[in-house]
C-alpha positions in Angstrom: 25.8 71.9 -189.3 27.8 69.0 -189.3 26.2 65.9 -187.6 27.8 62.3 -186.9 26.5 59.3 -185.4 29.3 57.5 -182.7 29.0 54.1 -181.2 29.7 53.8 -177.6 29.0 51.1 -174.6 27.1 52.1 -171.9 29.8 52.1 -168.9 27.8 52.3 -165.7 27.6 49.0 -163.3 24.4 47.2 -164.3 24.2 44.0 -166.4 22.5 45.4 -169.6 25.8 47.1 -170.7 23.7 48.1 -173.6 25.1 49.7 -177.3 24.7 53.3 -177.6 24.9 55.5 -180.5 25.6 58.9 -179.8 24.6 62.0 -181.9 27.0 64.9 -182.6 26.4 68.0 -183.5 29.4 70.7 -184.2 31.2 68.8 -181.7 28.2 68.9 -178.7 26.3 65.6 -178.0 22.6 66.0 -178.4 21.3 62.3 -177.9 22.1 59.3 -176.4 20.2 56.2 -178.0 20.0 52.6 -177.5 21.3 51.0 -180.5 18.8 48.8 -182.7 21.5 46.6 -184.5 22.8 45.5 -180.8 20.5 42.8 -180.1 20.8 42.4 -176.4 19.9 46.4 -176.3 17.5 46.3 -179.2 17.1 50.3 -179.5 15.8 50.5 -176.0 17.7 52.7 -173.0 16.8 53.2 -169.5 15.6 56.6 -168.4 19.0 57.5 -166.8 21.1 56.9 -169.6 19.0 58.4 -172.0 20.3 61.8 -170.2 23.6 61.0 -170.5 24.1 64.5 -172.0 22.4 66.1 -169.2 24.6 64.5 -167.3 27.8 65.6 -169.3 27.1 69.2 -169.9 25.7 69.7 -166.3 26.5 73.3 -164.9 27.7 71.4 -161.9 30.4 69.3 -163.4 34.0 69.9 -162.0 36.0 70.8 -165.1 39.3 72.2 -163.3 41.8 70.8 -160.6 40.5 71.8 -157.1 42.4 72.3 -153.7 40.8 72.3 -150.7 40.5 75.8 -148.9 37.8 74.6 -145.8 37.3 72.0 -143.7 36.8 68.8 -144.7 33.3 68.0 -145.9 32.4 71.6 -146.2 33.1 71.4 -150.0 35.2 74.5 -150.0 37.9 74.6 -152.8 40.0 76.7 -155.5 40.5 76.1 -159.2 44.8 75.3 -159.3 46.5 74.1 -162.6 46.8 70.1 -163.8 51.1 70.9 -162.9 50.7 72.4 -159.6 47.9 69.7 -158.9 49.7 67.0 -160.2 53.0 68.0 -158.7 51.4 67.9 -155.0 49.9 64.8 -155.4 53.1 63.4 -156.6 55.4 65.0 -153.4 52.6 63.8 -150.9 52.6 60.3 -152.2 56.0 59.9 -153.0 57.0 61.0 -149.3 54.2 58.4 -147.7 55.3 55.4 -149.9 59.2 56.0 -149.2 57.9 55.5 -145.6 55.1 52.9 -146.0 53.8 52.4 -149.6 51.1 50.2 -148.2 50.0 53.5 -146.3 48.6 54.5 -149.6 45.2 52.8 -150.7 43.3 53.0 -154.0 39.9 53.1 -153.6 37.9 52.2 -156.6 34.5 50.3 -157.9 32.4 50.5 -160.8 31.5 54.3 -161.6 32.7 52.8 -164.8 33.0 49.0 -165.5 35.3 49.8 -168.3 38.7 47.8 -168.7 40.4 50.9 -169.4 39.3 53.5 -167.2 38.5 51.2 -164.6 42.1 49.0 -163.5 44.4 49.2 -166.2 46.8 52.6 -165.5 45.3 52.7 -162.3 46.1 49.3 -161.5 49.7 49.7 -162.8 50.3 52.8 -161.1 49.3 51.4 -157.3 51.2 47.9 -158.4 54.8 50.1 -158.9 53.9 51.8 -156.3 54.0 49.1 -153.5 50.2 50.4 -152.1 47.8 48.2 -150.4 45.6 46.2 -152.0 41.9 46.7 -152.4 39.6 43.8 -152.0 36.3 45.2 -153.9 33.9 43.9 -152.1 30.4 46.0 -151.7 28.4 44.7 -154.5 28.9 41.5 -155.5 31.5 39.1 -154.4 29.0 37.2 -151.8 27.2 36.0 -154.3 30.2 35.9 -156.9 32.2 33.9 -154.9 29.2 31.5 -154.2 28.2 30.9 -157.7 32.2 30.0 -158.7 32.0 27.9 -155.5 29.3 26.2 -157.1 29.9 26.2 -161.1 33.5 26.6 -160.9 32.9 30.4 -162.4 30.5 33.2 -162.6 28.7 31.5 -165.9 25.1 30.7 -166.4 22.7 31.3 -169.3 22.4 33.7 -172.3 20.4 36.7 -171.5 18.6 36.2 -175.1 17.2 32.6 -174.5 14.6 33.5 -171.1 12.6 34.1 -174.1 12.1 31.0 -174.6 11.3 29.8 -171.2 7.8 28.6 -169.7 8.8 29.4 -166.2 10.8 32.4 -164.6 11.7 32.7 -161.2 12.8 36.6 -160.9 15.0 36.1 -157.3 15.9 39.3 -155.6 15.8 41.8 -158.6 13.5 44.1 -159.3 14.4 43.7 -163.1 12.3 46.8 -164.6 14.4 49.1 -162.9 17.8 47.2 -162.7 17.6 45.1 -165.8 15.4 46.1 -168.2 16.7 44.1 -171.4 16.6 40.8 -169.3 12.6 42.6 -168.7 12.2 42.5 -172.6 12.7 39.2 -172.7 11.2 38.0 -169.9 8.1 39.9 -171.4 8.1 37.5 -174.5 8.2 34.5 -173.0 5.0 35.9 -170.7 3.4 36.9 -174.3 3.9 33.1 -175.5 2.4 31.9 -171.8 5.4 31.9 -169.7 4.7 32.0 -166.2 6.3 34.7 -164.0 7.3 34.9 -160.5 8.9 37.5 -158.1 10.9 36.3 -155.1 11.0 39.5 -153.2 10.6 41.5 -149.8 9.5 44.2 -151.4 6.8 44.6 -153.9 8.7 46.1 -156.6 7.3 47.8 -160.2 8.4 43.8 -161.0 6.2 42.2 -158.8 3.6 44.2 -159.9 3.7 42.8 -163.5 4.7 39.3 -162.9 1.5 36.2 -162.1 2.8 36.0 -158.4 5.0 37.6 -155.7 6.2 35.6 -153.1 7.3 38.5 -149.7 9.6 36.4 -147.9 11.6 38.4 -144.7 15.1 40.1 -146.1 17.4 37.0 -145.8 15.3 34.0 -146.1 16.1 32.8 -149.3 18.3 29.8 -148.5 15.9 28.6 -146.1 13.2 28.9 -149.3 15.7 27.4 -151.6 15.7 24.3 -149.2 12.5 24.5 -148.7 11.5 24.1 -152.5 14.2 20.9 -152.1 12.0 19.3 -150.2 9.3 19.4 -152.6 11.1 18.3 -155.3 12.2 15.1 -153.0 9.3 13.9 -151.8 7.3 14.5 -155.0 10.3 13.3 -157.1 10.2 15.8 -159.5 13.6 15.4 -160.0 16.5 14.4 -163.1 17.9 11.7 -161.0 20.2 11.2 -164.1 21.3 14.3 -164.2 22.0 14.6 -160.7 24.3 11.4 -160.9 26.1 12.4 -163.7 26.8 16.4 -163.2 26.6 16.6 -159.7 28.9 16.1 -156.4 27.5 15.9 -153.0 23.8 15.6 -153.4 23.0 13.0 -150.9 24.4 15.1 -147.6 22.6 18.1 -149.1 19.3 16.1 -149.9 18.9 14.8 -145.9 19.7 18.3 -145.0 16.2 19.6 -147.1 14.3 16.7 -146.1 14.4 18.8 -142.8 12.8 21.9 -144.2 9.2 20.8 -144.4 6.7 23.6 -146.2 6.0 25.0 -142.8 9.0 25.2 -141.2 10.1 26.9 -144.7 6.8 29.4 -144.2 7.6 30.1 -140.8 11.5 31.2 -141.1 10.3 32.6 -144.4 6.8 34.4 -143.7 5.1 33.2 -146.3 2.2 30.6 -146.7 3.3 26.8 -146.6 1.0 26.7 -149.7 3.1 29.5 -151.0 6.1 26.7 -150.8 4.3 23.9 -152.4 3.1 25.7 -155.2 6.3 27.1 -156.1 7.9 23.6 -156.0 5.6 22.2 -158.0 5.4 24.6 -160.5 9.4 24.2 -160.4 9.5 20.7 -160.3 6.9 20.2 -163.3 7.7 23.0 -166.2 10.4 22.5 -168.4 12.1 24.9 -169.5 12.7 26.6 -166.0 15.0 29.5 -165.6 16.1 31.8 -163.0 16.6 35.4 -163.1 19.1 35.4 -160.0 20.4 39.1 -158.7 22.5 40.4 -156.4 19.8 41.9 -154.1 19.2 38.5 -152.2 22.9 38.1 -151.2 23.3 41.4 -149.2 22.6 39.4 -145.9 24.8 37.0 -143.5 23.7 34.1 -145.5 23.9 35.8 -149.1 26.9 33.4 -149.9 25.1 30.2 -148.5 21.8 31.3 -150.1 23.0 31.8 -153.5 24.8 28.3 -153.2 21.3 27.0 -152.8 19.6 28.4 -155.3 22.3 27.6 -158.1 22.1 24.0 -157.1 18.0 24.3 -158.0 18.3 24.0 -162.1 21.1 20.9 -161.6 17.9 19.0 -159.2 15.4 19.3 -162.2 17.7 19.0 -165.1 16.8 22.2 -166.5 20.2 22.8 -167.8 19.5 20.4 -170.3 17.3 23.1 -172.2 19.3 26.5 -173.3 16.0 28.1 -171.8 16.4 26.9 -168.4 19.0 27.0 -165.7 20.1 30.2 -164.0 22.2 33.5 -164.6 23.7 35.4 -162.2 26.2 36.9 -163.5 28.2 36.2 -166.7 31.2 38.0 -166.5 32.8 35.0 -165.8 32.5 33.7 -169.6 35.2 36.7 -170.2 37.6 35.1 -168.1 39.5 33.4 -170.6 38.9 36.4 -172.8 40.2 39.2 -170.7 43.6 40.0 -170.7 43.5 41.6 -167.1 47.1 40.6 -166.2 48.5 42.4 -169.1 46.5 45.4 -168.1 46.9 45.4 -164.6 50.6 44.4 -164.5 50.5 42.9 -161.4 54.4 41.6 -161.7 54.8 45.5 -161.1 55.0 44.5 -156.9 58.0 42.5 -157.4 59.9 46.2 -157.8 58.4 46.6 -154.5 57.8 43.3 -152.6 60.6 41.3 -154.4 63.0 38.6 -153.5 64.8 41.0 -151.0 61.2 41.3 -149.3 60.8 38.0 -149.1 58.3 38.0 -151.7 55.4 39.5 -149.9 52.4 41.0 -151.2 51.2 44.1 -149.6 48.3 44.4 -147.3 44.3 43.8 -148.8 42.1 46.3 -147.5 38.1 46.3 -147.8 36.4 48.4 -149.4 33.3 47.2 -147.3 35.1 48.2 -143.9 36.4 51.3 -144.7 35.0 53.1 -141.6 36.8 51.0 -139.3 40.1 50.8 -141.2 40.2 54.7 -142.0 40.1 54.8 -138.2 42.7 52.3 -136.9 46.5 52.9 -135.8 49.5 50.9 -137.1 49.7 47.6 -135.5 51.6 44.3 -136.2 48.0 42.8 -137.1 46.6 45.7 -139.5 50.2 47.6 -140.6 50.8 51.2 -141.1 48.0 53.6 -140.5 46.5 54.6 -143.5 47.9 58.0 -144.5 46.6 58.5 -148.3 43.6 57.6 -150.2 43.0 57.9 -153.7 39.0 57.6 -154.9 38.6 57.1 -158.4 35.0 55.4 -159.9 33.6 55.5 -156.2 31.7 57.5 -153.6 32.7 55.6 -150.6 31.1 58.4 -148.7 27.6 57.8 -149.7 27.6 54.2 -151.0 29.8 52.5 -148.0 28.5 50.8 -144.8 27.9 52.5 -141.5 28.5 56.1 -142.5 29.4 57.8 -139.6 32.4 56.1 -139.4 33.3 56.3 -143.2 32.8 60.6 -142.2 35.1 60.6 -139.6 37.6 58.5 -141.3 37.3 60.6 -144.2 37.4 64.3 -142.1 40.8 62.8 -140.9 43.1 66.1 -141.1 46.3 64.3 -141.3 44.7 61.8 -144.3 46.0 62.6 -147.6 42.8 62.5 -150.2 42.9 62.6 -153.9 39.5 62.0 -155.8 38.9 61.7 -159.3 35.5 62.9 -160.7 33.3 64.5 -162.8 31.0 65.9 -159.9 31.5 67.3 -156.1 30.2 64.0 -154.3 30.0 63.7 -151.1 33.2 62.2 -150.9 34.8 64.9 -153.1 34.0 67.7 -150.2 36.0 65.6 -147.7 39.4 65.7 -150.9 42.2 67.3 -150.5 42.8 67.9 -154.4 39.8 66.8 -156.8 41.3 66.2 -160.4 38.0 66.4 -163.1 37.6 63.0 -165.3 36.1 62.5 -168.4 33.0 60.5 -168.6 32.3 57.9 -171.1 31.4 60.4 -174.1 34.8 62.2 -173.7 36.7 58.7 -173.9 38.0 55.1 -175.4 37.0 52.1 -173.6 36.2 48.6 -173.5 34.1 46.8 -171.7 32.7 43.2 -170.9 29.4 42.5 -169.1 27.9 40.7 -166.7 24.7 40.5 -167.9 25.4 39.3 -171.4 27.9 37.9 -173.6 28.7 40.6 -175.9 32.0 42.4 -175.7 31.7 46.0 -176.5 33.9 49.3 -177.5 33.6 52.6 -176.1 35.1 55.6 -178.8 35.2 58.5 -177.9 32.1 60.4 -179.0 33.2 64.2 -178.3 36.3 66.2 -176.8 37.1 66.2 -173.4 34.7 69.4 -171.4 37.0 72.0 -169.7 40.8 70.3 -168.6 38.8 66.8 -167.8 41.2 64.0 -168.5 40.6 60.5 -168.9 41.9 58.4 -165.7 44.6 56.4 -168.0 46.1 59.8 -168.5 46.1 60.8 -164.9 47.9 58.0 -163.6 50.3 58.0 -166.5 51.1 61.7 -165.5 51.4 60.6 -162.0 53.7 57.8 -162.9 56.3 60.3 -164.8 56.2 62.6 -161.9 56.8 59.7 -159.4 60.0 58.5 -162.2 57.9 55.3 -163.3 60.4 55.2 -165.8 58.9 51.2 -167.1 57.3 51.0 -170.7 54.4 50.1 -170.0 53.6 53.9 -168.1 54.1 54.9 -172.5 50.9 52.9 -173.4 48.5 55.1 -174.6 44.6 54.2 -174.5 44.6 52.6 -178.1 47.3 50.2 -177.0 45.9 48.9 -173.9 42.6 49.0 -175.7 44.4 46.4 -178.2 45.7 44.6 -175.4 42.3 44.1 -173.5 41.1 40.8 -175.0 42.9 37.9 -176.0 43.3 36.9 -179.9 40.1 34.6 -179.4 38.1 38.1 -179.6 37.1 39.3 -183.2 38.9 42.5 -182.9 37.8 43.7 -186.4 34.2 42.7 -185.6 34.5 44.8 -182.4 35.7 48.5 -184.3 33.8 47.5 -186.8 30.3 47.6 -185.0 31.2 48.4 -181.7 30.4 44.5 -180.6 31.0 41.2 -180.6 29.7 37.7 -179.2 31.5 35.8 -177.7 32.4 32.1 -179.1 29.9 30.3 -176.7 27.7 27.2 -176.5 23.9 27.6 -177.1 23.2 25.4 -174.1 26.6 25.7 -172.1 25.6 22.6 -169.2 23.1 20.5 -171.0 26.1 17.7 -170.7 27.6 18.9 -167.5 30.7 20.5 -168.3 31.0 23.0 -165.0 34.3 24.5 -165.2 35.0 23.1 -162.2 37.6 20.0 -161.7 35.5 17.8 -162.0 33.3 19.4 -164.6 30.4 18.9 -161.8 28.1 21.0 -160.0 29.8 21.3 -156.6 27.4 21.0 -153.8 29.5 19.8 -151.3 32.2 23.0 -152.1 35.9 22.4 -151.0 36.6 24.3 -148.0 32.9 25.3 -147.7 31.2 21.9 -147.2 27.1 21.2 -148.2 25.3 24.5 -148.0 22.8 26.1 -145.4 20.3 28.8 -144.4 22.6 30.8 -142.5 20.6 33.8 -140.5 20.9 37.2 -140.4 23.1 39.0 -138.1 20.6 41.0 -137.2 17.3 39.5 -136.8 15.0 38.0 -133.7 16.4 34.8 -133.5 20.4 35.6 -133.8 20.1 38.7 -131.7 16.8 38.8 -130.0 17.7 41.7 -127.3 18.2 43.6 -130.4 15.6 43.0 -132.2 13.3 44.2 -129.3 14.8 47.4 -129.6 14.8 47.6 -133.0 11.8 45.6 -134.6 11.6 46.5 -138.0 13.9 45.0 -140.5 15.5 47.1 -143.3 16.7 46.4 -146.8 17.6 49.7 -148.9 17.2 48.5 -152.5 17.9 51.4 -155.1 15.6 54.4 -156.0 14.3 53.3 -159.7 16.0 56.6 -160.9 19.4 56.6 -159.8 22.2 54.1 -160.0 24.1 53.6 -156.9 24.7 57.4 -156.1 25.3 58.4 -159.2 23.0 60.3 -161.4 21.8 61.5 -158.2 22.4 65.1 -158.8 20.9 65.4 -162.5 17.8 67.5 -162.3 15.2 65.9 -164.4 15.7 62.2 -162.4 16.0 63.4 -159.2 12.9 65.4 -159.8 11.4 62.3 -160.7 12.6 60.5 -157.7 11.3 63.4 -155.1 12.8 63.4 -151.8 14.3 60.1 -149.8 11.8 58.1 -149.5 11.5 55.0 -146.2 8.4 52.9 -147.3 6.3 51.4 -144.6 3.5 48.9 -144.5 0.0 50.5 -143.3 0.0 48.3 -140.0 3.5 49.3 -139.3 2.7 53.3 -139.8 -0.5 52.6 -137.7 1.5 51.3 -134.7 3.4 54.0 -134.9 1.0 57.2 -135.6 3.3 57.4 -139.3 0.7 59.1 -141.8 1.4 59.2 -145.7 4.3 61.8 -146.6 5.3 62.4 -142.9 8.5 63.0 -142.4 9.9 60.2 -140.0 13.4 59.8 -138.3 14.4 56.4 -138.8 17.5 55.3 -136.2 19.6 52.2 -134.7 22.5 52.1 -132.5 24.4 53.6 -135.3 22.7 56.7 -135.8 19.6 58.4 -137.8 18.2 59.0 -141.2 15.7 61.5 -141.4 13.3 60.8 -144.6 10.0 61.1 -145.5 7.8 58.0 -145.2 5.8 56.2 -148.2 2.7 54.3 -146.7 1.7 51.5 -148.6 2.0 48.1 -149.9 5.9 48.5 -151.8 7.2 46.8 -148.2 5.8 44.1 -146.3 5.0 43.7 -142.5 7.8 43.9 -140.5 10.1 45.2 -143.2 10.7 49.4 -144.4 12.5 50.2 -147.8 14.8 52.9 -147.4 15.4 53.5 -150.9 18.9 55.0 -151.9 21.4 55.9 -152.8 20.8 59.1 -152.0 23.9 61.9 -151.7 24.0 62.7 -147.8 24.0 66.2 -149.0 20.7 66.2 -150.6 19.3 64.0 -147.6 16.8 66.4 -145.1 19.4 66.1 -143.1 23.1 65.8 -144.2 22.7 61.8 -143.9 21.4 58.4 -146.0 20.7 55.2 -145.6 23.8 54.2 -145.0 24.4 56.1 -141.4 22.1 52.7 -140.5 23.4 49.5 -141.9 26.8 47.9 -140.4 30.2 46.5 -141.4 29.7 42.9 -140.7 30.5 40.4 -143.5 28.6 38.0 -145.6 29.4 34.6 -145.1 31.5 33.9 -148.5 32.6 36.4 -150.1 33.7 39.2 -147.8 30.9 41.4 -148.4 28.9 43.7 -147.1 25.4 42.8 -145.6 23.4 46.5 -146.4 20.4 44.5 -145.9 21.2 43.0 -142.6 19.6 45.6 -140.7 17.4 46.5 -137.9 15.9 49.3 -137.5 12.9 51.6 -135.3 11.1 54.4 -136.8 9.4 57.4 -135.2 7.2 60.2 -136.4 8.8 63.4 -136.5 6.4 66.6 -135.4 5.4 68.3 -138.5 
């Protein structure tokens, strides 16, 4: 028996990106590990990743072109060849783009965050052919666009040095299940007396293990933020030198919190005003003081303004000035200047399209978040052509996008074009026209940066590609020749654009070598200041945002009151523990784990409503109904259910998820979407 050990990267969209080392057997992966050398990883994986073979090898993994043979969404198709699949793809494209190329519209997220696999070919491919655009929007850019608003980039501290801290605020992130290294860590510092703190609506596995838990109402955070502000004013706990020095626009923000008293905090909050004070002071009085900041508390109106707020927090009390305190968000901005995304992307590709005898222009930017409503709108002089093709590749806009109904009937569209690239029959895979089977990240090379740390990683392939699966470089390349893409840089092959993927700053050798590398970083990045922004100051007052404020929900008593008698309960869907997104949804052993979908309910919500333990419940707005099966207990707070996804709508009780509730309106900054904006009524169901 001839065994090997590969190194890989862990490709899936969470911030750990962890080190993997993958064991081979004649050619078969048999284990998945963390690996031990990789310090942010330190030898430990979470449960889903642990059955990444399960996930490869499963009976149900499409391993053959398909064309569709049914109706859309009834998941009826026949095995065809790679030519004859490839050759229809090409024809139907080609004939849409000579018409309209911005008809056609990639849609794509992070089913793999790798540079490779993700946008390089891809991105080439849609750049020469003139397509729309896609803004990718559904995760993160609220609070993205926020933090480089405030910093001047998506930057904060090293995931290694919360260790070190003597006070963690854990803000919308339920980090045992989402970000279980950054849990490591934040587990030392509690061993050497570290006090923790969850900042939550719902009590999560998190919450459970930190000192306190603080249930404020889904979108409330800015309004605690400035609350906390107005603490640390009146009791002066803060570094006025700092503020003077690496600051801009403190004094229009500081009368603004002066308003927010501890009660008027509690009540928009619904929380104790002791709650407020104690928090403050706690804040205002422990050095170092760091925040664990996620992208749970941004999926609201007001996520933009909120995380504005909170990122100004660590500049008030001078915890930068320790390399255990300040804040991380997200630190995929420290790649910036280490990516080489232009190079991959090839984004000079639209001037063959849109060049000087276009005038220049750039085609269209569609949405991701809106979807629904796009797939469904006409050609006008404000929107453009209708769209007539979609290509899904790393997405599964069918179960993870907003308002669901209307991603369905955009999607059962007869006269849309779909081509989806994946590994499984998704939801969104039923509604293709052709389904063209991928690799997954044992089967391929990659690279990958992270947003959770500042290690760049490297991907090799650990086994041969299962069945006729092909890696999504070599899809588009093949599409390109067929399409007479006839420019070099279609010829790059996955170890060139691999080479190409970071700048010369990167130690390449280091990085094949031992499948990682740190980047060239300060310990304490703003102990001096430094922001990359213009002024190398926190920006407070933002440019073209002005000083920032609680901003409230769209839906929610005060903004829509009429509503909100309708519907009284507010909804956030946070993810099941198990799953990530939707995928891993379908793998035996962790949906097994997970159950069935799951709405959880405080008792004196279920009581109001005769809801006993396990029943199943229909849960329903003005945009339709999820049938689920309700979890009494104390996981949600009054007021507020936890509809726990993302579930395929397949596997639901009844064909839907959680997403047939939640809308399309935007956050504030950022263009995103606001899943847990979201009112909602729930009724017993007979048994």
């Amino acid at each position: 028996m001839k065994t090997l050990t590969v190194r890989g990267a862990c490709p899936h969209d969470c911030p750990d990106t962890c080190a993997l080392r993958i064991t081979v057997q004649d050619g078969r992966a048999v284990k998945v590990q963390g690996d031990p050398d990789h310090p942010p990883t330190h030898g430990a994986l979470c449960t889903k990743v642990s059955r990444y073979p399960e996930r490869t090898y499963h009976p149900e993994r499409v391993l053959r072109p398909l064309r569709r043979t049914g109706p859309k969404g009834s998941g009826r198709f026949e095995p065809i060849g790679w030519e004859a699949a490839l050759d229809e793809v090409a024809a139907r494209l080609r004939a849409i783009a000579a018409r309209a190329p911005e008809a056609v519209v990639p849609y794509s997220y992070a089913g793999t965050m790798g540079m490779l696999q993700g946008e390089s070919m891809a991105a080439r491919f849609f750049h020469r052919l003139g397509a729309s655009l896609l803004d990718r929007t559904i995760c993160a850019s609220a609070g993205g666009d926020a933090l480089a608003a405030t910093y001047g980039g998506k930057v904060g501290m090293h995931l290694e040095h919360y260790a070190e801290s003597k006070l963690i605020l854990i803000w919308g992130s339920n980090s045992i299940a989402s970000n279980l290294h950054f849990w490591t860590f934040a587990q030392q510092a509690k061993r050497a007396g570290a006090k923790l703190v969850c900042i939550d609506p719902r009590r999560t596995e998190t919450a459970d293990k930190c000192h306190r838990h603080i249930a404020l109402r889904p979108g409330t955070d800015g309004a605690l933020a400035l609350g906390l502000m107005h603490e640390l004013i009146v009791n002066d706990w803060l570094d006025h030198d700092y503020i003077a020095r690496h600051t801009e626009g403190w004094a229009a923000l500081r009368e603004r919190a002066l308003a927010w008293t501890p009660e008027r905090t509690a009540a928009v909050c619904g929380i104790g005003a002791d709650e407020v004070r104690t928090l403050a002071r706690d804040y205002g009085t422990t050095r170092p003081a760091a925040i664990r900041l996620n992208y749970g508390m941004q999926r609201v109106r007001g996520g933009g303004n909120a995380t504005r707020l909170i990122a100004i927090l660590p500049c008030l009390v001078g915890a930068w000035r320790h390399r255990a305190g300040g804040l991380l968000l997200s630190a995929s901005g420290w790649f910036k200047r280490f990516r080489n995304d232009a190079a991959l992307q090839r984004p000079d590709l639209l001037e063959q399209v849109y060049g000087p005898a276009a005038g220049g222009r750039r085609p269209r930017t569609i949405n991701m978040s809106t979807i629904g409503d796009d797939l469904l709108r006409e050609t006008s002089p404000d929107f453009g052509p209708r769209i007539e093709a979609l290509v899904v590749y790393n997405s599964n806009p069918v179960a993870v996008a907003p308002e669901s109904r209307k991603v369905v009937a955009g999607f059962a569209r007869e006269d849309l074009f779909t081509v989806v690239l994946e590994h499984f029959m998704t939801d969104t895979a039923d509604h293709a026209d052709i389904v063209l089977p991928a690799t997954t990240q044992l089967e391929h090379l990659d690279v990958h940066t992270s947003y959770g740390h500042t290690w760049a990683m490297l991907n090799r392939p650990a086994i041969a590609p299962l069945g006729d699966a092909k890696p999504n470089t070599q899809i588009f390349r093949e599409l390109a020749a067929r399409l007479g893409f006839d420019d070099p840089c279609f010829a790059d092959d996955d170890e060139t654009l691999a080479r190409s993927a970071l700048s010369a700053e990167v130690d390449v050798a280091a990085l094949e070598a031992q499948g990682w590398v740190k980047l060239p970083l300060p310990e304490a990045p703003f102990a001096e200041g430094g922001f990359p922004t213009p002024s190398g100051r926190c920006q407070i007052d933002a440019p073209g945002l002005g000083v920032p404020d609680h901003v409230p929900n769209h839906e929610s008593p005060d903004s829509a009151p009429a509503l909100a008698g309708r519907y009284p309960l507010a909804m956030i869907s946070p993810p099941a523990r198990n799953f990530l997104n939707s995928t891993f949804v379908n793998v035996t052993s962790l949906r097994d784990i997970e159950g069935e979908p799951l709405l959880e309910i405080h008792p004196d919500d279920a009581a109001a409503r005769g809801i006993a333990d396990g029943q199943v419940v229909r849960v329903f707005n003005d945009r339709g109904e999820y049938v689920c099966k309700a979890s009494v207990g104390s996981r949600a707070r009054p007021g507020v259910v936890n509809g726990l996804g993302i579930w395929w709508r397949k596997l639901g009780l009844r064909g839907t998820n959680v997403n047939e509730l939640t809308h399309q309106k935007l956050t504030d900054i950022g263009r995103a979407p606001a899943f847990y904006d979201c009112l909602v009524e729930v009724a017993a169901l007979p048994s």
